[in-house]
C-alpha positions as CSV (number, residue, x, y, z in Angstrom):
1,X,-3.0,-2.7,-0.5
2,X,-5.1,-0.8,2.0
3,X,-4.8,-0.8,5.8
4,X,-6.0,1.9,8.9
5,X,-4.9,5.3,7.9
6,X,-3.8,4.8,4.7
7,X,-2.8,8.1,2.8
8,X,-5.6,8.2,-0.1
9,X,-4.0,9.3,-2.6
10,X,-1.2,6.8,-2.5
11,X,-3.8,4.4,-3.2
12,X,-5.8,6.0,-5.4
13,X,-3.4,7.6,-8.0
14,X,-1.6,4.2,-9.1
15,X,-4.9,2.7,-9.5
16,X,-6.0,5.3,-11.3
17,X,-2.8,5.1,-13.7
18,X,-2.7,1.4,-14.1
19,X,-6.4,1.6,-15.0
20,X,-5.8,4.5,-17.4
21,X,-3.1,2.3,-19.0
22,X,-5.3,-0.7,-19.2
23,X,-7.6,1.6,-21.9
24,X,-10.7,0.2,-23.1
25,X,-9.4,-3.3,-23.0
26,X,-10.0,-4.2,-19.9
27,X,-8.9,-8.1,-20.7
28,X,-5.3,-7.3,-21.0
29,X,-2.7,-5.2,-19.3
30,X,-3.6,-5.4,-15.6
31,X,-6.0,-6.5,-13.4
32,X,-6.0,-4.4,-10.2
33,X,-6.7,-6.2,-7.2
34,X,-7.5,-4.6,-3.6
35,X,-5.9,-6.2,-1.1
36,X,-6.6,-5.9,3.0
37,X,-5.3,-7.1,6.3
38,X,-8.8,-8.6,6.6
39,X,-12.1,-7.6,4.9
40,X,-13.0,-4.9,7.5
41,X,-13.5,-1.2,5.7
42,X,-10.7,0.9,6.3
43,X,-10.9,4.8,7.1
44,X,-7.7,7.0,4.9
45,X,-6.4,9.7,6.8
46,X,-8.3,12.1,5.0
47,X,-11.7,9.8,6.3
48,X,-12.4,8.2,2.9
49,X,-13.2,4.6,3.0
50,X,-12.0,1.8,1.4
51,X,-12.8,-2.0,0.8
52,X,-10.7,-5.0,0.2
53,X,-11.4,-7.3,-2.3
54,X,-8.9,-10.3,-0.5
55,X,-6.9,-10.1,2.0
56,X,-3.5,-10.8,2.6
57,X,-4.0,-14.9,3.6
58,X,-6.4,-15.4,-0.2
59,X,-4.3,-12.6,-2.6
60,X,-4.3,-14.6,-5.8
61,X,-0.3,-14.7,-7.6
62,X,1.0,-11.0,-8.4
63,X,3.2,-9.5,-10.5
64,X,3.5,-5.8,-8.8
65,X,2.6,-4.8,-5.2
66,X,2.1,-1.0,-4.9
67,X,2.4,-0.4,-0.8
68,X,0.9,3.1,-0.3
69,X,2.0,5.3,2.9
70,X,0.1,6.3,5.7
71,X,0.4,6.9,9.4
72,X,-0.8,3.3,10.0
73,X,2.6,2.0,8.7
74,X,4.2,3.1,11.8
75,X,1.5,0.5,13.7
76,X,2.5,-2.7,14.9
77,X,-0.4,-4.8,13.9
78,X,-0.4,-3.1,10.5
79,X,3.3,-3.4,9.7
80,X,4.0,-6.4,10.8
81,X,1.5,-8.3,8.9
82,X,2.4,-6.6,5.7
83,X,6.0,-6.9,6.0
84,X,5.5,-10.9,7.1
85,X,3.1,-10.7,3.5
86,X,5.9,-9.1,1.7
87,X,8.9,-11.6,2.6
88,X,7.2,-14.6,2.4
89,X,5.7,-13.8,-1.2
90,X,8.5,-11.2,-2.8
91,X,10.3,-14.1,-4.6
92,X,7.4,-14.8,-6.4
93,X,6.7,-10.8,-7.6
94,X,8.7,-8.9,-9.9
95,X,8.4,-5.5,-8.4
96,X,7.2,-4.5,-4.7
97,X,6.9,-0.5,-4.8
98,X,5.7,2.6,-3.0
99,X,4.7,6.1,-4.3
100,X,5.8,7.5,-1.5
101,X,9.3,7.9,-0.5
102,X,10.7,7.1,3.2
103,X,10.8,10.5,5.2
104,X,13.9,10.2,7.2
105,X,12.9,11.9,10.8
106,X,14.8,14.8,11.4
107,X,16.3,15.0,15.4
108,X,17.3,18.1,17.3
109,X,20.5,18.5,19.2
110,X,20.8,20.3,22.3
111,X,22.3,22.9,20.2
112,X,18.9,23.2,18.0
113,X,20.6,21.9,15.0
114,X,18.8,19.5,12.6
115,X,20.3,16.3,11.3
């Protein structure tokens, strides 16, 4: 799945490990579909760019959803779309995942403590 300020990376290195794991037989295994908020390029937050294959509305049945991070997570018409996506079609998936793991923001107290 790609969106707006996507980190790269996120992206890049489970497609690169599902595709290593396919090996030379490209028939089986997994197919590795690209899937966008609409079919408009997308800019990472490191300024590579990235195409969608399908978009959320025409994604064909899937078995695995790899959501990658990124700073346009935290945007209202990026979120909101996928997370929609992701409830309406998670009973049909076996695993939704991220590489990334949820930063919990850290606050200051008056004191200057961190919690």
């Amino acid at each position: 799945m790609i969106f707006p300020q996507i980190a790269a990376l996120d992206f890049i290195g489970p497609m690169e490990a599902f595709a290593a794991a396919n090996g030379n037989d490209r028939r089986g295994g997994y197919e590795l579909v690209v899937i966008g908020l609409d079919r408009t390029p997308v800019r990472a937050e490191s300024g590579v760019e990235f195409n969608a294959a399908c978009t959320l509305d025409s994604a064909p049945p899937l078995d695995t959803v790899l959501t990658p991070g990124g700073s346009g997570l935290r945007e209202p018409p990026v979120i909101t779309p996928i997370s929609r996506w992701l409830l309406k079609c998670s009973a049909r998936m076996r695993r939704i995942a991220s590489p990334r793991p949820v930063r919990r923001r850290r606050h200051r107290h008056s004191t200057g403590s961190e919690t």
